[in-house]
N, C-alpha and C positions, 0 to 999 in steps of 0.2 A: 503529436500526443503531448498532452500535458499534466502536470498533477493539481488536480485543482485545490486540495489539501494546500501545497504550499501558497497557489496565490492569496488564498481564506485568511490565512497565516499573515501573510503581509500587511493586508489591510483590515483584519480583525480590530485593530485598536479606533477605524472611523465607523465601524457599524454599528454605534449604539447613536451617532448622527446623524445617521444617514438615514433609519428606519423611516421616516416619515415622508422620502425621498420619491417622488415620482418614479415608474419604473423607465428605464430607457428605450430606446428608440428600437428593440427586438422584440417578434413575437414567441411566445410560451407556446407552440400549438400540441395542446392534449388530445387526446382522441376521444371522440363521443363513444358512451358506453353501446349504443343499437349498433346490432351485426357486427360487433368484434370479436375476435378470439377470446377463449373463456380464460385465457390468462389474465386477462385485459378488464374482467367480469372482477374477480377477487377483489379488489380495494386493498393489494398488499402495496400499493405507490403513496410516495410522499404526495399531500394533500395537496391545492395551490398556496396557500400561505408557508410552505415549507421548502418551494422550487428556489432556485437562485435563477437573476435574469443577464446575460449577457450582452452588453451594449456592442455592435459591431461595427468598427469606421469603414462603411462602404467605400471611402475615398483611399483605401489602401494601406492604413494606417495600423491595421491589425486588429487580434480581440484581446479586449480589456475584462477584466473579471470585477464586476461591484463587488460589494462586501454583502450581507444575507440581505435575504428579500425577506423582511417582515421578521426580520431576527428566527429567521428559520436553519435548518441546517439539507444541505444536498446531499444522497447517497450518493450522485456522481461521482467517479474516481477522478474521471480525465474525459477531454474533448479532442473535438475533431473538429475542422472548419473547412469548407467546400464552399467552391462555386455557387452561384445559387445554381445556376442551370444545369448541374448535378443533378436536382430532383425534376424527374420524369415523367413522375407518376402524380396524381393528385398527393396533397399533403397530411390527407386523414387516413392514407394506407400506410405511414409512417407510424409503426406502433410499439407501444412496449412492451419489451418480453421479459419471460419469466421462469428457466429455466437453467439448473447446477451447471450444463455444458455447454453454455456460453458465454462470450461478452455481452453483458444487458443492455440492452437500447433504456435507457430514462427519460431524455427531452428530445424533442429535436426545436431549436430553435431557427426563427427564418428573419433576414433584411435584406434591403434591397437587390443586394449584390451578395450576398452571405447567407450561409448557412451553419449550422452546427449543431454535431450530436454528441451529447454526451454518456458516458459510459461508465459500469460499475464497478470494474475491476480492471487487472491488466495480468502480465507473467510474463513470461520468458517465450519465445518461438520455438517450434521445432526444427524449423528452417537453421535461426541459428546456436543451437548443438549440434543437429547433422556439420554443420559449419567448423563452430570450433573445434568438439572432440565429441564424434557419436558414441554416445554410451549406450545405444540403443543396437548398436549392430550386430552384439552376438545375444541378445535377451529376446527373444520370439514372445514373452510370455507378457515381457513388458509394452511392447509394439500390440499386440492382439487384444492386452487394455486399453489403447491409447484409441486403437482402429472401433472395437467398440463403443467408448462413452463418444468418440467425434459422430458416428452412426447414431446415436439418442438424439446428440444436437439436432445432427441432421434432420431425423424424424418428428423434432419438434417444427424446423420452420417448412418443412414440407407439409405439416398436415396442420398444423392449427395457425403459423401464421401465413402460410399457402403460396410461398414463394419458393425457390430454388435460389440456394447461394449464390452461383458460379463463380466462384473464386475458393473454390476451395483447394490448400496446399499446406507441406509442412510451413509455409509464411504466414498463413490463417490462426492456424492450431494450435494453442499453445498450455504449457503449464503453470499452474500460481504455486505461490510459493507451497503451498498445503497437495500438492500433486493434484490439483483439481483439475482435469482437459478441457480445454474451452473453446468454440470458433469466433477467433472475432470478425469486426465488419459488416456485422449483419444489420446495422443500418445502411450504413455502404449499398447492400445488398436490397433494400428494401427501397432506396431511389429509383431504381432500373426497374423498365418493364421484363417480365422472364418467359419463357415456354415453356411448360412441361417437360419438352425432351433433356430441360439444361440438368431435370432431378435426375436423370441417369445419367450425367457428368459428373454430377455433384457425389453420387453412390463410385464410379469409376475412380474418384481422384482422392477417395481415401485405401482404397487399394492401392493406388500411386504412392502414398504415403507408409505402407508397408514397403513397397518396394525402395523403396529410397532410405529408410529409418536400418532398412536390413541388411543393405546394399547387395541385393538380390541381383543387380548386374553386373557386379566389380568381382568383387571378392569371394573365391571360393573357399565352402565353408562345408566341414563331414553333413552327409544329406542323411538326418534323422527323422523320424517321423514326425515329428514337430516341424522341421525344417520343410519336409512338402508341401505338407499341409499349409505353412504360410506360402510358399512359392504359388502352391493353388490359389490361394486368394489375391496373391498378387497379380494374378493372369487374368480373373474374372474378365469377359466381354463388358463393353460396354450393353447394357441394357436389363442388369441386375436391378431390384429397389433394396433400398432400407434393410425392411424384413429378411429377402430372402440373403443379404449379407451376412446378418446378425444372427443367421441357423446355420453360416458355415462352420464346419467342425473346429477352423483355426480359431477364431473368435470364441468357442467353448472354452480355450483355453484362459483365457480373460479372467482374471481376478480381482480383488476390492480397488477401485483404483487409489486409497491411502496406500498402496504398496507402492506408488510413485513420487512420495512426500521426495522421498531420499534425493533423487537425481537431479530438482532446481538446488539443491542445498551441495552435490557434488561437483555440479558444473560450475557452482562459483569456487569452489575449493583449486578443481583444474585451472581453471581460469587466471587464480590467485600465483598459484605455482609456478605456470609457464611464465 
């Protein structure tokens, strides 16, 4: 992962020379508007004169970042680069999304030997705050926000861009600085062919996520009615959807998720301290 703000930064002083500059040796591949997801429908995406283009050294050489394509500006935050034989699946089912609770797919660019997506945001994992210092362990209220907005995500790429994650864990999920939950990878996700059944892994592995945020296997903790209640959702069988997760009673408990602004702003605090 990289910030593509800073490469911008570097070489902003050559793109007022460059603009008339051939684009390089990588393709921009957009999605055609017929039979896409109606996110895809909206025209909320930067135009083609406003993309950046990525020149790739197939010979191993790494990715270079030009400076703007047509003196345009990228929402991009940061990329990603793969194999090309990463992608699986044709390259027009690579698409972009458009939803609060995730990382946004924006380009996916393709060469030889290379690929690369880029992306609109980033945060902090939950993987690692379970890691340094779970501030989540005795908050149920906080976990049963966290289990729901990831559950929205989920029900966006299950039903309008019609894949299943399989990768979903606290290493996926993460918070921005603004407590906003998001899954990222979900281009990652969208290279692979998937089954159906992988969307009741994907529902099973955010109940894993309570369990592990709660530490619902270690440590014993007074069992209040709150406290079942998530144990309940932590145990859910595999073969729940979406929906019927987001009607269990722990997830009522679920509040604005701005009530999680605080905890990226506390873990760098802990962080700073120890």
């Amino acid at each position: 992962m990289s910030d593509i703000v800073d490469l911008l930064d570097e070489c902003s002083l050559k793109s007022q020379n460059l603009e008339g500059s051939p684009p390089p040796e990588a393709t921009s591949v957009s999605p055609i508007k017929e039979g896409l997801p109606e996110a895809l429908k909206k025209g909320k995406f930067p135009p083609t004169s406003k993309k950046l283009y990525f020149p790739i050294i197939s010979s191993g050489g790494g990715l270079n970042c030009l400076p703007f394509a047509n003196a345009g500006i990228s929402m991009a935050s940061f990329f990603r680069t793969l194999p090309r034989d990463a992608l699986r699946v044709p390259a027009d089912q690579v698409v972009r999304t458009d939803h609060k609770n995730l990382v946004n797919v924006q380009e996916l660019y393709l060469a030889p030997d290379a690929l690369t997506l880029t992306y609109d945001c980033w945060g902090i994992s939950l993987l690692e705050i379970s890691e340094r210092r779970n501030i989540f362990a005795r908050d149920e209220i906080a976990v049963a926000t966290i289990c729901r907005e990831t559950l929205r995500g989920l029900s966006y790429i299950h039903r309008v861009i019609g894949i299943a994650h399989a990768n979903i864990s606290c290493g996926t999920v993460i918070l921005t600085a603004n407590g906003v939950v998001k899954i990222t990878d979900v281009g990652e996700s969208m290279l692979e062919p998937c089954d159906d059944d992988d969307k009741y892994l994907d529902c099973q592995a955010v109940c894993q996520i309570a369990k592990v945020l709660l530490e619902l296997d270690s440590t014993p903790k007074p069992l209040t009615n709150l406290r079942r209640e998530a144990i309940e959702f932590a145990d859910i069988p595999l073969g729940a959807t979406v929906d019927e997760l987001l009607r269990h009673p722990f997830l009522r408990r679920a509040v604005e998720q701005c009530s999680l602004q605080p905890f990226p702003i506390l873990l760098r605090i802990l962080h700073t301290a120890a």
